[in-house]
N, C-alpha and C positions, 0 to 999 in steps of 0.2 A: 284314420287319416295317414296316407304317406307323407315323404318329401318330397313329391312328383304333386301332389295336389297342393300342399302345402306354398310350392315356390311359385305355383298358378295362382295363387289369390290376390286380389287387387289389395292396393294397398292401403283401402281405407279398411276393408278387412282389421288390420294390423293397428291402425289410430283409433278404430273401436274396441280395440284388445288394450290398448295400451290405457284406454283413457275410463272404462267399464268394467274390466274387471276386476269384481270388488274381490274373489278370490285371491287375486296377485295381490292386492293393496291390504288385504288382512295380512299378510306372510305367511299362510298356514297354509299352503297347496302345492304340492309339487306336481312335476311332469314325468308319466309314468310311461315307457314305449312297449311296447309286446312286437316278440317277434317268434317264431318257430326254433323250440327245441331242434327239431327236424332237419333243420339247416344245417347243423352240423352234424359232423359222425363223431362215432367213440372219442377217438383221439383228438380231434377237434376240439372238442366239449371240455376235456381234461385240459387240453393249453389255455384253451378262454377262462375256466376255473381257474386253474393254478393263479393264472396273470393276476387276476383282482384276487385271490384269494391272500397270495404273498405281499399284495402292497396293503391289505388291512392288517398283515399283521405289522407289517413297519410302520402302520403309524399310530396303530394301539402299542409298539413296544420298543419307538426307538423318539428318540429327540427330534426338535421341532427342526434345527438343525442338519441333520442327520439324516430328517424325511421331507422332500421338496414338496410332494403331495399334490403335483401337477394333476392329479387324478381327481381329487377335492375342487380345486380350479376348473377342472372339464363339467364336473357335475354340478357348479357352481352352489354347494352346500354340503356337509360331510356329519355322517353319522348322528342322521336326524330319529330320535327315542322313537317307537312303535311304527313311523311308515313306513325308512330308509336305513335301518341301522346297518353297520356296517359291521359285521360276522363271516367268517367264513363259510362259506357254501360247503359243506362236507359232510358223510356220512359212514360213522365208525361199527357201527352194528352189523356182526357177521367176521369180521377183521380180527387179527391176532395179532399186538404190538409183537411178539416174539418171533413173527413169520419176516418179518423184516429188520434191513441190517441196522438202518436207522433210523432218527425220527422223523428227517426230513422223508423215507420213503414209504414208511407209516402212515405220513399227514399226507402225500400225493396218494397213496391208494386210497387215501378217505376220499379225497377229493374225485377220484375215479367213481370210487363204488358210489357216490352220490350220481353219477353219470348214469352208471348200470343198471343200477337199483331206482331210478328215478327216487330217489329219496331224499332230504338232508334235512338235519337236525336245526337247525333255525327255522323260524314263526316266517310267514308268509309276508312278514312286514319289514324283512329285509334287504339292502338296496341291489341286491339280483337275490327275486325270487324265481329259483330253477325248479322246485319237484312239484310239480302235481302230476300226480299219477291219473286225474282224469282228463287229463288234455294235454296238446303239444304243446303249450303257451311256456314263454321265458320272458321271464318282465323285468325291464330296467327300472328300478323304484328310485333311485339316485338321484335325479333330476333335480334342479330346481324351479320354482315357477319362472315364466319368464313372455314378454310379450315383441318383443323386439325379433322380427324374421327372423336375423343373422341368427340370434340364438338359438334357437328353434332348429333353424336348419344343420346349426353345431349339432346338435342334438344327435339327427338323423345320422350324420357324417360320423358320430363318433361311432355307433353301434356299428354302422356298413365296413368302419375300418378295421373297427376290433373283431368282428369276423372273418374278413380277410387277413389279418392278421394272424389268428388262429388256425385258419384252414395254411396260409403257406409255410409256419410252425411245424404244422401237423405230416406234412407230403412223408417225411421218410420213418415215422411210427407206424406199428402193425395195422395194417386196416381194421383187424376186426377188436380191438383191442378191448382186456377183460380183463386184465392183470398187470400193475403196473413193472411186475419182475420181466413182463415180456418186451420188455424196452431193452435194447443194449444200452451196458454203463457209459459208454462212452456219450450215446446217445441221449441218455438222461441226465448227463453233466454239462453239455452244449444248451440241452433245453431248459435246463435249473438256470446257466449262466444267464440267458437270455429274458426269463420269467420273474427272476430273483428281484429287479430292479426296474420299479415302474419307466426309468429313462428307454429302457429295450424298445418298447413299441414306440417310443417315439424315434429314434434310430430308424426302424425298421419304415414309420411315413416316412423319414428322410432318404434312404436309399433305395427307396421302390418310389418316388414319385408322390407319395402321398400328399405332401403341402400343397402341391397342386391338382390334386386328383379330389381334395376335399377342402375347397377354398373359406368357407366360412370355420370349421374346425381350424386351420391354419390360421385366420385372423386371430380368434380367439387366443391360442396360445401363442402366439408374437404378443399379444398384449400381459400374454403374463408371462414373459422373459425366456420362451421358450428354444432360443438362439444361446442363449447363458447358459440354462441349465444344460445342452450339450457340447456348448465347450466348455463347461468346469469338468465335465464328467472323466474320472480316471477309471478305468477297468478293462476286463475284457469284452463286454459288448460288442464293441465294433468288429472284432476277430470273430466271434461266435458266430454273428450274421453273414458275415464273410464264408465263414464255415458252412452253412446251408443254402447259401447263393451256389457254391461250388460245388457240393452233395446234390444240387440240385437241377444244376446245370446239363 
């Protein structure tokens, strides 16, 4: 099912979803999307990993506080035991902690080499299952159930953005990328700045248009303060993106 069929259906469609399914009414089902590894390249793959991979670890190791966890909010459920857990996508097999300066660029070549290696060390019932080596398939596991269009359509909107996202991240990394030493430092300090802090990609729908380019994703986070969480926000972010708007230009 696309989002193109999906926004085609009449709307009793949707009052029989809402009102029949007993799946939604147990709370035990979530909504799972596939879309093509293949879509992205090398470095693509590494930016879309990174992103989710640094916001699981801020909220397995930082305060409640500390992690807005607007991410949790999108997928509206968080680190649900054997369907969705929330792990890092990565794969250290092969790797030398010693070939690298430190652990942040240790934990980004894991997260590459799960790219290259079509590999990674978490069970298939993670909430981005990426390796199978007998198919192109990348499944969003995250989801929650839900019966209501808008949401659904959130759904769609969120994956379509976080792939563009990723690919205009990705424009000034090596194309054929196999190593993550083959990144200039500079360049890997811009893309850490930017990766570091789930608030980046929302930044990045606000300064390329996205709240209007994915209207139901935009509803959705206006209803969960998503105007607040970027004006509290102090950092560099906004300079970063700034920085690859003009690298890019």
């Amino acid at each position: 099912m696309s989002s193109l069929f999906l926004n085609d259906l009449p709307e009793e469609f949707f009052e029989t979803l809402k009102n029949e399914w007993r799946g939604y009414h147990a709370k035990k089902c979530g909504i799972h999307l596939s879309t093509s590894k293949s879509a992205l390249n090398n470095p693509e793959s590494f930016v879309f990993l990174t992103y989710h991979n640094n916001h699981v670890r801020a909220y397995h190791n930082s305060s409640e506080d500390e992690c807005r966890n607007i991410m949790g909010d999108v997928f509206q459920r968080v680190d649900v035991p054997n369907y969705a857990e929330w792990h890092e996508v990565k794969y250290e097999s092969g790797l030398d902690r010693n070939d690298y300066a430190t652990g942040r660029d240790f934990r980004y070549a894991s997260y590459l080499n799960a790219v290259i290696r079509n590999r990674q060390s978490v069970s298939r019932g993670n909430f981005i299952n990426f390796a199978s080596a007998e198919n192109d398939r990348l499944e969003f596991r995250a989801f929650a159930s839900a019966t209501l269009k808008d949401r659904l359509l959130k759904n769609f909107e969120y994956v379509d953005a976080i792939y563009q996202f990723s690919r205009h991240l990705a424009q000034n990394l090596p194309d054929g990328l196999v190593d993550i030493r083959d990144i200039p430092a500079d360049e890997l300090e811009l893309i850490h700045t930017i990766l570091d802090n789930e608030i980046g990609f929302y930044f990045w729908l606000d300064k390329t248009g996205g709240f209007r380019a994915y209207p139901n994703l935009a509803a959705h986070l206006e209803r969960h303060n998503i105007d607040k969480h970027l004006s509290d926000y102090v950092g560099d972010i906004p300079d970063a993106l700034q920085d690859v708007f003009v690298a890019q230009a």
